[in-house]
C-alpha positions as CSV (number, residue, x, y, z in Angstrom):
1,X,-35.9,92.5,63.6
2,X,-39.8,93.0,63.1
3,X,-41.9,89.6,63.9
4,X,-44.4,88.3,61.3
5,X,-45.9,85.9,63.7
6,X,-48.4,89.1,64.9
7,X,-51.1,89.0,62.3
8,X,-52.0,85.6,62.1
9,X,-55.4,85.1,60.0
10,X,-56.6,82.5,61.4
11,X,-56.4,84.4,65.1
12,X,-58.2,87.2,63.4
13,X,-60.8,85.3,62.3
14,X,-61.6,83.5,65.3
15,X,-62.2,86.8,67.2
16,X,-63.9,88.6,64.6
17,X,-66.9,85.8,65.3
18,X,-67.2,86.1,68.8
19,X,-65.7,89.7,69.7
20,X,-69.0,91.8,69.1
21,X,-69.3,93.3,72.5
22,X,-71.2,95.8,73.6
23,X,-70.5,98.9,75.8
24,X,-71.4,98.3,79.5
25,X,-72.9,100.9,81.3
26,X,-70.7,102.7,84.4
27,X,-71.9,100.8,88.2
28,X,-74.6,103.5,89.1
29,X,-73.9,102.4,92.7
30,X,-70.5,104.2,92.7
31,X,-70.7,106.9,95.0
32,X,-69.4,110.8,94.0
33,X,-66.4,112.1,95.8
34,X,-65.6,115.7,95.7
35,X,-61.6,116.2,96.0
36,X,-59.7,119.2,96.7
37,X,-56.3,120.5,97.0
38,X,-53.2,119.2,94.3
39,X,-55.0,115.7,93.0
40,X,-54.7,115.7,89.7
41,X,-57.3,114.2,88.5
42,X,-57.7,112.9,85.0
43,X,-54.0,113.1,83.2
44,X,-55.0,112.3,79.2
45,X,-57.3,113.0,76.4
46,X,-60.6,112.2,76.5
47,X,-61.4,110.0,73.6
48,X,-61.6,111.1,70.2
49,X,-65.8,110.7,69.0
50,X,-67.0,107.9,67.3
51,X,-66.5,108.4,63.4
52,X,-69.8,108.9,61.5
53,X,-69.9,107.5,58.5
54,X,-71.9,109.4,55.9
55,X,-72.2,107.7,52.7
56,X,-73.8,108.9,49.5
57,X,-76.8,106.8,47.5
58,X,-80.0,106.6,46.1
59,X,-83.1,106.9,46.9
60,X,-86.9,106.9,46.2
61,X,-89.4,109.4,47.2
62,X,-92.1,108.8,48.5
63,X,-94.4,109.6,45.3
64,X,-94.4,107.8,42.4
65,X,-93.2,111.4,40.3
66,X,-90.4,112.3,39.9
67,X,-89.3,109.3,37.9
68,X,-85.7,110.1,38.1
69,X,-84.5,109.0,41.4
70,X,-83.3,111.4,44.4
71,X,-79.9,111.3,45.9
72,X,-79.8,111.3,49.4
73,X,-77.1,111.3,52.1
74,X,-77.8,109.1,55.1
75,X,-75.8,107.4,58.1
76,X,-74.4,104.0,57.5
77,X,-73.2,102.1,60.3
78,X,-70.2,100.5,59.4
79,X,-69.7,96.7,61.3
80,X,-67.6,97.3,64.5
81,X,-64.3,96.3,64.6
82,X,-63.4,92.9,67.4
83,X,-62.7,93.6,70.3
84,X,-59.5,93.1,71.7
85,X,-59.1,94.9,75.1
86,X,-61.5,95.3,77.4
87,X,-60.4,98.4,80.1
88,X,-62.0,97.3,83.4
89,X,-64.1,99.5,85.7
90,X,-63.2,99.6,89.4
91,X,-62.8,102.1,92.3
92,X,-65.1,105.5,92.4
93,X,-65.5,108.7,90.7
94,X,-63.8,111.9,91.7
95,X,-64.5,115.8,91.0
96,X,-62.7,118.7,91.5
97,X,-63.8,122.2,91.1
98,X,-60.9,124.2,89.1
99,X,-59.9,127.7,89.6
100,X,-62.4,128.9,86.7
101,X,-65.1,127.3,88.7
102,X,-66.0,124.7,86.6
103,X,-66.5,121.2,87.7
104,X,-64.1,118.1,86.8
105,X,-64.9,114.5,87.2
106,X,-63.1,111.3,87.1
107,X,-62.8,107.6,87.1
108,X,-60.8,105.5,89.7
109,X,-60.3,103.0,86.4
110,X,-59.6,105.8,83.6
111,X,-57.1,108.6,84.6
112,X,-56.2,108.6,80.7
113,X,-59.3,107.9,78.9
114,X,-57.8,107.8,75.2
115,X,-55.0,105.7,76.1
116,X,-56.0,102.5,75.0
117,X,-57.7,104.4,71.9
118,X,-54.9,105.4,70.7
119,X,-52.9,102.7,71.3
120,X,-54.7,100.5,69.5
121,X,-54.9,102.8,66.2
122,X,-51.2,102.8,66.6
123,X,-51.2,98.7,67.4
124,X,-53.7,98.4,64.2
125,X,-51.7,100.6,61.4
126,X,-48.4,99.0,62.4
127,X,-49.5,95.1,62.7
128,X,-51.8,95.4,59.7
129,X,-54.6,94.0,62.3
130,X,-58.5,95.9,63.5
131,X,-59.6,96.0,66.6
132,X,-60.9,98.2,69.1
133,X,-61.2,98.1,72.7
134,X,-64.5,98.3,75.1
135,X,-64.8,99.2,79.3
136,X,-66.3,96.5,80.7
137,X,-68.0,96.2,84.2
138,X,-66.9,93.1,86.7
139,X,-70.5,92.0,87.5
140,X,-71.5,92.1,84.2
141,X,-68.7,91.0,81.9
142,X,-68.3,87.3,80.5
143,X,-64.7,86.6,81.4
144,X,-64.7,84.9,78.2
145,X,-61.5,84.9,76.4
146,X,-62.7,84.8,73.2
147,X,-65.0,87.4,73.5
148,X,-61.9,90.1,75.2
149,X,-58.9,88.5,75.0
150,X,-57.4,91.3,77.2
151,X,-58.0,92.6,80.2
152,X,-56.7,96.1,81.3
153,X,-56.7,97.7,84.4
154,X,-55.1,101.2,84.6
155,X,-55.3,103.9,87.5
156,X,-53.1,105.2,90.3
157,X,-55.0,104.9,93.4
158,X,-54.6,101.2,94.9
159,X,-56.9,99.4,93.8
160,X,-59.1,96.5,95.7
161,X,-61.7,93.3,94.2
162,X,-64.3,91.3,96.2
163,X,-63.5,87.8,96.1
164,X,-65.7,87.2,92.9
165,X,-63.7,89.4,91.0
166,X,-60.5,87.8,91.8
167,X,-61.8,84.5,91.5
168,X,-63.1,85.6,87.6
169,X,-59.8,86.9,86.9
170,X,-58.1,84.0,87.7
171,X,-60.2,82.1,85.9
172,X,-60.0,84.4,82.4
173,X,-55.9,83.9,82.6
174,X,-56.1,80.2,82.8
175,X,-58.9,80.0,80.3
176,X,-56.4,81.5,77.8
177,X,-56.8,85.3,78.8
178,X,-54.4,88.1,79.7
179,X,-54.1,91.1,81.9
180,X,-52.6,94.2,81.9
181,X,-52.0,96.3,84.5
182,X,-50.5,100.2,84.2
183,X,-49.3,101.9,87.0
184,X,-50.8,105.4,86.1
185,X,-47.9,108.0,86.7
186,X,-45.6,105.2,88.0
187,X,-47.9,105.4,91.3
188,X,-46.5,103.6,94.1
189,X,-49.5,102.7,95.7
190,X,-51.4,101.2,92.7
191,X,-48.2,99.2,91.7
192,X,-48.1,97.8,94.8
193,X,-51.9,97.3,95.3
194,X,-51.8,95.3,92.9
195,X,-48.7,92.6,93.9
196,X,-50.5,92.1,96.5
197,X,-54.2,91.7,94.6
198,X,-52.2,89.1,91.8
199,X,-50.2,87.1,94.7
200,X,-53.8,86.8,96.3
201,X,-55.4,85.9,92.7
202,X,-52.3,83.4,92.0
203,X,-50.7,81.8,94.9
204,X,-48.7,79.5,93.3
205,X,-47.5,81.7,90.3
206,X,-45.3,84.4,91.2
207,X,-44.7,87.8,90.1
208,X,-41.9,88.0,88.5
209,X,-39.3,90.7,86.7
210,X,-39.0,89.4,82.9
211,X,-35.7,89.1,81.6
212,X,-34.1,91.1,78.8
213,X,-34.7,88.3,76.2
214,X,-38.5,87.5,76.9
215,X,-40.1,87.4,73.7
216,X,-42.4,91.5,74.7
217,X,-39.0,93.3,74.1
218,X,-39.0,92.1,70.1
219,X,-42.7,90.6,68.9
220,X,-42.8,93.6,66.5
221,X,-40.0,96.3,68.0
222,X,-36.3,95.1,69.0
223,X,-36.5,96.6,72.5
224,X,-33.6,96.8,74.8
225,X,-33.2,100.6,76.0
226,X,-36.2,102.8,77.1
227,X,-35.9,106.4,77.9
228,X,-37.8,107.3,81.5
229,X,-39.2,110.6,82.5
230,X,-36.6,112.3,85.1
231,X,-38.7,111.6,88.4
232,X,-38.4,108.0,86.8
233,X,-34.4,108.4,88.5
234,X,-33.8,105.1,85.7
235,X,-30.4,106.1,84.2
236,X,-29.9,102.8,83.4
237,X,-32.6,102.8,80.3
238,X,-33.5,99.4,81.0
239,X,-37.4,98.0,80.3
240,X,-38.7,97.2,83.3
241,X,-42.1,94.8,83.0
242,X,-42.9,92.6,85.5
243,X,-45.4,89.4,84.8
244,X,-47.0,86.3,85.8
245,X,-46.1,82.9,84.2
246,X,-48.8,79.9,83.4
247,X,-47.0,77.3,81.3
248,X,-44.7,79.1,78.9
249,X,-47.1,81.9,78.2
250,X,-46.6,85.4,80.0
251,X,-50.4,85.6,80.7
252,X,-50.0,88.8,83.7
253,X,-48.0,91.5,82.8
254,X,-47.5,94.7,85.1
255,X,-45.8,98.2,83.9
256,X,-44.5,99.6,87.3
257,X,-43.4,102.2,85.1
258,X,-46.2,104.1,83.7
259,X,-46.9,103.5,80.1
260,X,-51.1,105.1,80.3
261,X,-50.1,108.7,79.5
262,X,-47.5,108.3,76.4
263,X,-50.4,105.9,74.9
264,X,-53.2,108.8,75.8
265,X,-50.9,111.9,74.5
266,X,-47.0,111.5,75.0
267,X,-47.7,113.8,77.4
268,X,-45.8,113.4,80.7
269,X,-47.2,115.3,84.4
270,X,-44.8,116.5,86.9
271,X,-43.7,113.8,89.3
272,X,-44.6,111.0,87.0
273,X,-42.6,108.5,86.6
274,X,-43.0,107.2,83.1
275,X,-41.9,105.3,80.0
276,X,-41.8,108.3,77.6
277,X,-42.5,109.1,73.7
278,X,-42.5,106.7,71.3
279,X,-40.4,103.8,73.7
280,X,-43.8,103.6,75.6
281,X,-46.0,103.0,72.2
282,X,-43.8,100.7,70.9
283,X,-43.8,98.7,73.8
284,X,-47.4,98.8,73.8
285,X,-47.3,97.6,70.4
286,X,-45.7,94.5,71.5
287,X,-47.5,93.9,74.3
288,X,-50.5,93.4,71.5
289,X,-48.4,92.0,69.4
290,X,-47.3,89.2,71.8
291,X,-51.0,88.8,73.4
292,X,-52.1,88.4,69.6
293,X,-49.3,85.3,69.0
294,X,-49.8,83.8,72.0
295,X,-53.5,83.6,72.5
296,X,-54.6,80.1,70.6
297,X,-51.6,78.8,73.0
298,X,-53.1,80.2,75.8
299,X,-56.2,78.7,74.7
300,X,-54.8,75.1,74.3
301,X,-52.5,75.2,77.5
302,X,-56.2,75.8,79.5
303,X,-57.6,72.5,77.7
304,X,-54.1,70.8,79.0
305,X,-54.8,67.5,76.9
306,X,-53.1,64.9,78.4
307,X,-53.0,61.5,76.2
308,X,-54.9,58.8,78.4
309,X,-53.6,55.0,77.3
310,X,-56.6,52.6,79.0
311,X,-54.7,49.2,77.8
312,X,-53.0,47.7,80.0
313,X,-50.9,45.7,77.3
314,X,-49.5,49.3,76.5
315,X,-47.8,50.0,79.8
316,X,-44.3,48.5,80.4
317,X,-41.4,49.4,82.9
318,X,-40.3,52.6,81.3
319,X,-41.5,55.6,83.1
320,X,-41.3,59.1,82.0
321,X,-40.2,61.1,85.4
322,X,-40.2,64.7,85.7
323,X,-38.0,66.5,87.7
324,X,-39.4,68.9,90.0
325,X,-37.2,72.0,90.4
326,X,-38.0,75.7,92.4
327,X,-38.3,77.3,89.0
328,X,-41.4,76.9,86.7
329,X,-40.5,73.3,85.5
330,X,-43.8,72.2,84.2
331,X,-44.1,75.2,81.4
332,X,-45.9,72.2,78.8
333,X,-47.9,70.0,80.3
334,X,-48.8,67.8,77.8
335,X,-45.6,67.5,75.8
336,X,-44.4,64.4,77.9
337,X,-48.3,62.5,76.5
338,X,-47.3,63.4,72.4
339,X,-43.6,62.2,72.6
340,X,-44.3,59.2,74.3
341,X,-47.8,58.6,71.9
342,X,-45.4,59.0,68.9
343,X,-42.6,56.5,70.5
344,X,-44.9,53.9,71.2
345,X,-46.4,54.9,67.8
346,X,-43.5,54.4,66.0
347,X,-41.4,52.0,67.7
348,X,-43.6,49.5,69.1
349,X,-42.0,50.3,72.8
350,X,-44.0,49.6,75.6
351,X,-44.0,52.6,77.5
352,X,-45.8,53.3,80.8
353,X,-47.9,56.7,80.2
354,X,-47.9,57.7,83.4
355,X,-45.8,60.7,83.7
356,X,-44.2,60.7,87.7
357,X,-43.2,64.4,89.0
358,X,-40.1,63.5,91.0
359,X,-37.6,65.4,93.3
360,X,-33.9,65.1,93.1
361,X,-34.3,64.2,96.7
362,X,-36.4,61.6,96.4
363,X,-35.5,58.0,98.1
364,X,-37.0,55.8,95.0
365,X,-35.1,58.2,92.1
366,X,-33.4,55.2,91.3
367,X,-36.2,53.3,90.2
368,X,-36.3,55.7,86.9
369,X,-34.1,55.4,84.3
370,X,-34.8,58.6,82.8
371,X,-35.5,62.0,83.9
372,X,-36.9,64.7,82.1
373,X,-35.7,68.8,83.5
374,X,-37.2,71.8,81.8
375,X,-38.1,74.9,82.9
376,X,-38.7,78.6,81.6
377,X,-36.2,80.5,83.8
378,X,-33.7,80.9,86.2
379,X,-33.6,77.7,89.1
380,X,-31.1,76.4,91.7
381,X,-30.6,73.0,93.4
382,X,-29.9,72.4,96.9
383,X,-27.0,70.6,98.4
384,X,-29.2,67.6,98.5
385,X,-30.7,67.6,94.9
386,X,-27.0,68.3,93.7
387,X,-25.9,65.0,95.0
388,X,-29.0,62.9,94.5
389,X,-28.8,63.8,90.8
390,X,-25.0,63.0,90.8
391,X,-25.9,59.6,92.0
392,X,-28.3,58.9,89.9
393,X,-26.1,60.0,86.9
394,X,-23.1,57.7,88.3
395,X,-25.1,54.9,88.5
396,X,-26.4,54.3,85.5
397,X,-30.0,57.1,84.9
398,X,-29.9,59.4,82.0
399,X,-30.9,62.5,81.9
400,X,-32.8,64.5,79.1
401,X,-33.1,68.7,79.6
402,X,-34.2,71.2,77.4
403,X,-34.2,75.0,77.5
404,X,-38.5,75.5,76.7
405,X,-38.6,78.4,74.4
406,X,-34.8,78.6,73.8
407,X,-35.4,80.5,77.4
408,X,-32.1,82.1,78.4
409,X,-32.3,81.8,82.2
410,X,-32.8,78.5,82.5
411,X,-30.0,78.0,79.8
412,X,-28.0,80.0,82.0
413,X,-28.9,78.2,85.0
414,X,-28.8,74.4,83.6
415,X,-25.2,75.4,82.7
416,X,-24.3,76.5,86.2
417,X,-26.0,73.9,87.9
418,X,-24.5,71.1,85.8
419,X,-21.0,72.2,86.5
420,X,-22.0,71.9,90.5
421,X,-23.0,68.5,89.9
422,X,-19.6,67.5,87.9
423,X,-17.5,70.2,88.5
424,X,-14.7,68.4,86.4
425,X,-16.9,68.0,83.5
426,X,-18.0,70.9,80.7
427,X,-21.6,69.8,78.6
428,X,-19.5,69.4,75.3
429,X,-21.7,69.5,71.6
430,X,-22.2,65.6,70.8
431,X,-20.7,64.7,67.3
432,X,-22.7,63.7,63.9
433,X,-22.2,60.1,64.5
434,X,-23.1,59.8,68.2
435,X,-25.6,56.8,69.1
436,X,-28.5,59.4,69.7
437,X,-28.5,60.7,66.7
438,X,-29.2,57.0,64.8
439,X,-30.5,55.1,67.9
440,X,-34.1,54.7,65.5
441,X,-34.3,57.8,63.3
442,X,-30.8,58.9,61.2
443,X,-31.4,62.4,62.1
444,X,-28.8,63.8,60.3
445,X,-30.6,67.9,59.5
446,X,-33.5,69.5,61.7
447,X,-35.6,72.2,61.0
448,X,-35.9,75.7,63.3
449,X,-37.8,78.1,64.3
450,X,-37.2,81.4,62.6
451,X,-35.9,83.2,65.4
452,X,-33.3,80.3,65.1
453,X,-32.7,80.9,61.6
454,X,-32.5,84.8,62.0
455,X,-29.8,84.7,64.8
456,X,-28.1,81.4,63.5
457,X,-27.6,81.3,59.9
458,X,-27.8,78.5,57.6
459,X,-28.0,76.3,60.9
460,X,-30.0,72.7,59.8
461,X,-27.9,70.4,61.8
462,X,-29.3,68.8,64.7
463,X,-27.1,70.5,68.0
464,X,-27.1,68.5,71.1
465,X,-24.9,68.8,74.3
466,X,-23.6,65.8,76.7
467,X,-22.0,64.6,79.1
468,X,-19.9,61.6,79.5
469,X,-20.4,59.7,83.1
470,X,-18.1,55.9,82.5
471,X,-18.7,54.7,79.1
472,X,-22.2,56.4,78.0
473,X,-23.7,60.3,77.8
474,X,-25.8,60.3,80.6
475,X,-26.6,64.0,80.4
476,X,-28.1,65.1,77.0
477,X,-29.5,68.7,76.8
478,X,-30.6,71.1,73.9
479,X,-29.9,74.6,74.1
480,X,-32.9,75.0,71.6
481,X,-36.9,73.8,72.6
482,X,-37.7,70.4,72.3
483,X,-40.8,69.9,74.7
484,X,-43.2,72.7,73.3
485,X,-42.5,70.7,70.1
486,X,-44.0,67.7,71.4
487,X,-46.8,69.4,72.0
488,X,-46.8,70.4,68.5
489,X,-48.5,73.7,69.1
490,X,-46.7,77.0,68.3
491,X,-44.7,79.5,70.7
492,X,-44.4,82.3,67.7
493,X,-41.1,83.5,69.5
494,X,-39.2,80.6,70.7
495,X,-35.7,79.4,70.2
496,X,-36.8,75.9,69.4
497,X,-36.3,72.8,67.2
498,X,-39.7,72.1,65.1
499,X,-42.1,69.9,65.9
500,X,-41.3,66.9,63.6
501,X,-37.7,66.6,64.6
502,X,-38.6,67.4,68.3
503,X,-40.3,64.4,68.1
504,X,-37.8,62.4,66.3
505,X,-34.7,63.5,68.8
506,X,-37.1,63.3,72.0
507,X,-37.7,59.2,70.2
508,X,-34.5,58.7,70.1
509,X,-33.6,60.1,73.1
510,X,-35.4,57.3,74.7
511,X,-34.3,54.8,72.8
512,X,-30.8,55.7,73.6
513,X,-31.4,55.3,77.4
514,X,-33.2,52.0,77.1
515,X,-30.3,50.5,74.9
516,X,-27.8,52.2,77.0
C-alpha cells in the first residue's frame, strides 16, 4: 500500500520559505592524516556536478546598430531547491597514497559522498516532492528545524561531540528535528559510538529496536523483508532500524545495518555488511517520507500546549490521573488539556484541569476515580501495580486505555497485562447500546483514519472493548487511537479514531464514570 500522506503542500511550502541554506565551508582546523595499509577509504561516488543551466534569449548589443536584436546564450541560475537534509561534518580527513602513486583523501563524515544525492533524486521522483540536501558544520549551523529538518550523520569510524554539540542536537530533536545516523559498511565501532553518544544526548529516551509495524516499513513502500549483503550473516531478511522516541514521533533513527553505499552506487565492499539494491533505497525513501509526514507534529509536540484554566469556579473533584507505566506512557502531552476543554465545553462539568501522573502503586490511587493508560509500545507491570490496579478496579475506579497510534506493542501488551490483573476475565467488544456509547453524545458511526479504512473495510462503527468488574465496565479500552485525537493534530500513519469522535467517545467516557 503506497501512503499519500508524504507530499503534503502545506509542509512543502513551509520549508521552501525558510530552507535557503547555504554551503558551509569544511573546519580548516581539521588536521591531515596520512593512512596506510587495507583502510579503505572513501566507498561511493563522488557527487554528480552541479547542473548548469544554459538558457537561450535575447539580447542588445552594445551599439545602437544593428537594429535587429542578438541572440545570446547565457547562464541562468535557476532558484535552489529547500533543503531537507543537512549531512553533518565531524571527525578528520584521511589520505592514502594508491599503488599508481596518486594521492586519495577522505572525510571522517562522508565515506560515500553521493549517497544522500542520490537518495534524494530517488526520494524526489517517487514522492512527487524537491529538495536537496547541504553539509553543514556544528559551530556554524542553526539547529533550526525549519531551516534542515534533517540531520545526518554517516561514517564508520566512532565518532565523538564536545558537549555543545550534543547539547544542540538534543535540542534540534525536541524542537521538531530528526536524525539520522548510518552505520557506513555496517561498522561496528561507529554503530556503537554512537549508542553511547544518543544515550549521553538522551538519558531518559532510550534506544530502542522498532517493531515490524512502525509506520518507516510502509510511509511509501510496504516493507517487511530486506535482503542483506552475505558478511551481513541476516538470513532472517528482517529490517532492522533502531530509533529514539519523543512523544509518538520516531525523531532518532539508527541503521546498524549499512544503508550509505546502496544510496551512493548499489555498490556493496567486501566485508560490509549492508542493506543491499533497491531494499536499501526504498527504505531510504521512507525514511523521507515519514520525516516529511511527521515534521509539523514534531513541531507542535516541542510547543507542548497545555490548556491552562485560571478560574477557580472551573475546577471541581474530578481529576484526570495518568498512569505512569515503564513504557513510553506520555506519547501526547497535551491530549488530556483538549478532551477535558471540550467536556467542560460541552457539558458544563466541572472538571479539575490539573492532569496528576500517578503510579499503580501509589497509596492515594483511590482518591481518583478515573485513570487514563496509554503508551506507544510494549510495557509490563509489577506484582505490586498488578494488584493496586485490581483494587482500584474492584472498588469502584474506571479505567480508560488506548493503544496511541493503533501501536501494536502496547496493544499486545495491554492485552497481556489485563489478563494478569483478572485472569478470569477476557476484554469483550461493548455492544451498540452500552451506556458509553449514549452517556451525552449517541455515537452510533465514527470516522477513521485511512490506514483504518485500508485494512478494515467499510468499518464506521464505533469499537470499544470492556470489562465487567460487579455491575459496571470498569475497564474501557480502544484498540484504535483516541488521545492523539484529542490533540487534534495529525499522525499521517496511525491506527486511530478521528479527531471529532475521539473527542466525543473520550466525553463520554467521562461521563460514564461520573454517572457510574
Amino acid at each position: 500500500m503506497t501512503s499519500t500522506y508524504c507530499v503534503q503542500p502545506a509542509f512543502k511550502n513551509s520549508l521552501r520559505i525558510c530552507a535557503m541554506l547555504a554551503f558551509f565551508a569544511f573546519p580548516a582546523s581539521l588536521a591531515e592524516t596520512e593512512v596506510g595499509g587495507n583502510f579503505d577509504g572513501p566507498c561511493g561516488l563522488l557527487p554528480e556536478a552541479k547542473p548548469q543551466r544554459i538558457k537561450g534569449g535575447e539580447g542588445v548589443p552594445p551599439l545602437p546598430l544593428p537594429a535587429t536584436p542578438l541572440r545570446r546564450t547565457e547562464r541562468k541560475r535557476e532558484p535552489a531547491p529547500p533543503t531537507f537534509i543537512g549531512k553533518l561534518m565531524w571527525g578528520g580527513y584521511y589520505t592514502k597514497v594508491m599503488p599508481g602513486g596518486q594521492k586519495m583523501g577522505w572525510y571522517d563524515w562522508n565515506t560515500d559522498p553521493a549517497d544522500m544525492q542520490r537518495l534524494l533524486k530517488f526520494a524526489n521522483d517517487r514522492l512527487k516532492v524537491r529538495y536537496r540536501h547541504v553539509n553543514i558544520d556544528p559551530k556554524n549551523f542553526s539547529w533550526d528545524p525549519s531551516e534542515v529538518p534533517v540531520v545526518y550523520i554517516q561514517g564508520r569510524r566512532a565518532p565523538t561531540f564536545d558537549e555543545d554539540t550534543r547539547k544542540h542536537l538534543r535540542e534540534f530533536v525536541l524542537r521538531g528535528g530528526f536524525v539520522w545516523c548510518d552505520s557506513c559498511h555496517g561498522s561496528d565501532a561507529f554503530a556503537n559510538a554512537m549508542r553511547a553518544e544518543l544515550k549521553a544526548i538522551f538519558p531518559d529516551h532510550p534506544l530502542v529496536l522498532l517493531p515490524p509495524d512502525h509506520p518507516v516499513y510502509r510511509a511509501s513502500f510496504e516493507i517487511d523483508h530486506v535482503k542483506y549483503s552475505p558478511d551481513a550473516h541476516r538470513v532472517d531478511g528482517l529490517p532492522t532500524l533502531e530509533g529514539i522516541n519523543i512523544g509518538c514521533r520516531t525523531a532518532v533513527f539508527l541503521f546498524p545495518y549499512d544503508l550509505s553505499c546502496a544510496w551512493d552506487s548499489y555498490h556493496v565492499p567486501d566485508g560490509a555488511k549492508c542493506i543491499v539494491g533497491e531494499d536499501a533505497m526504498n527504505l531510504g525513501i521512507n525514511l523521507v517520507s515519514y520525516a516529511i509526514s511527521y515534521y509539523n507534529l514534531g513541531r507542535y509536540l516541542a510547543q507542548r500546549h497545555a490548556f491552562d484554566v485560571k478560574d477557580d469556579s472551573l475546577k471541581g473533584d474530578f481529576v484526570f490521573a495518568q498512569v505512569k507505566t515503564n513504557g513510553l506512557w506520555d506519547p501526547a502531552p497535551s491530549a488530556f488539556s483538549s478532551l477535558l476543554k471540550t467536556t467542560i465545553e460541552t457539558t458544563n462539568t466541572k472538571v479539575n484541569f490539573g492532569r496528576r501522573e500517578v503510579l499503580l502503586t501509589d497509596p492515594n490511587l483511590m482518591n481518583y476515580p478515573f485513570l487514563y493508560l496509554t503508551g506507544h509500545e510494549d510495557f509490563a507491570l509489577t506484582v505490586d501495580e498488578v494488584a493496586g490496579l485490581r483494587r482500584f478496579l474492584e472498588h469502584g475506579g474506571t479505567l480508560l486505555a488506548d493503544s496511541c497510534c493503533g501501536n501494536l506493542g502496547f496493544d499486545q501488551a495491554f492485552r497481556r497485562e489485563m489478563k494478569r490483573v483478572f485472569p478470569g476475565s477476557d476484554l469483550k467488544e461493548l455492544p451498540p447500546d452500552h451506556a458509553i456509547f449514549s452517556s451525552f453524545y449517541k455515537i452510533d458511526k465514527v470516522g477513521y483514519s485511512t490506514q483504518v479504512r485500508a485494512s478494515f473495510k467499510d468499518m464506521n462503527a464505533p469499537y470499544l472493548e470492556g470489562i465487567q468488574v460487579g455491575d459496571a465496565t470498569r475497564v474501557i479500552y480502544s484498540r484504535f487511537d483516541l488521545g492523539c485525537g484529542w490533540e487534534q493534530q495529525e499522525r499521517p500513519f496511525a491506527f486511530a479514531i478521528l479527531p471529532d469522535d475521539a473527542l466525543k467517545l473520550g466525553t463520554n467516557a467521562i461521563m460514564y464514570c461520573i454517572t457510574h
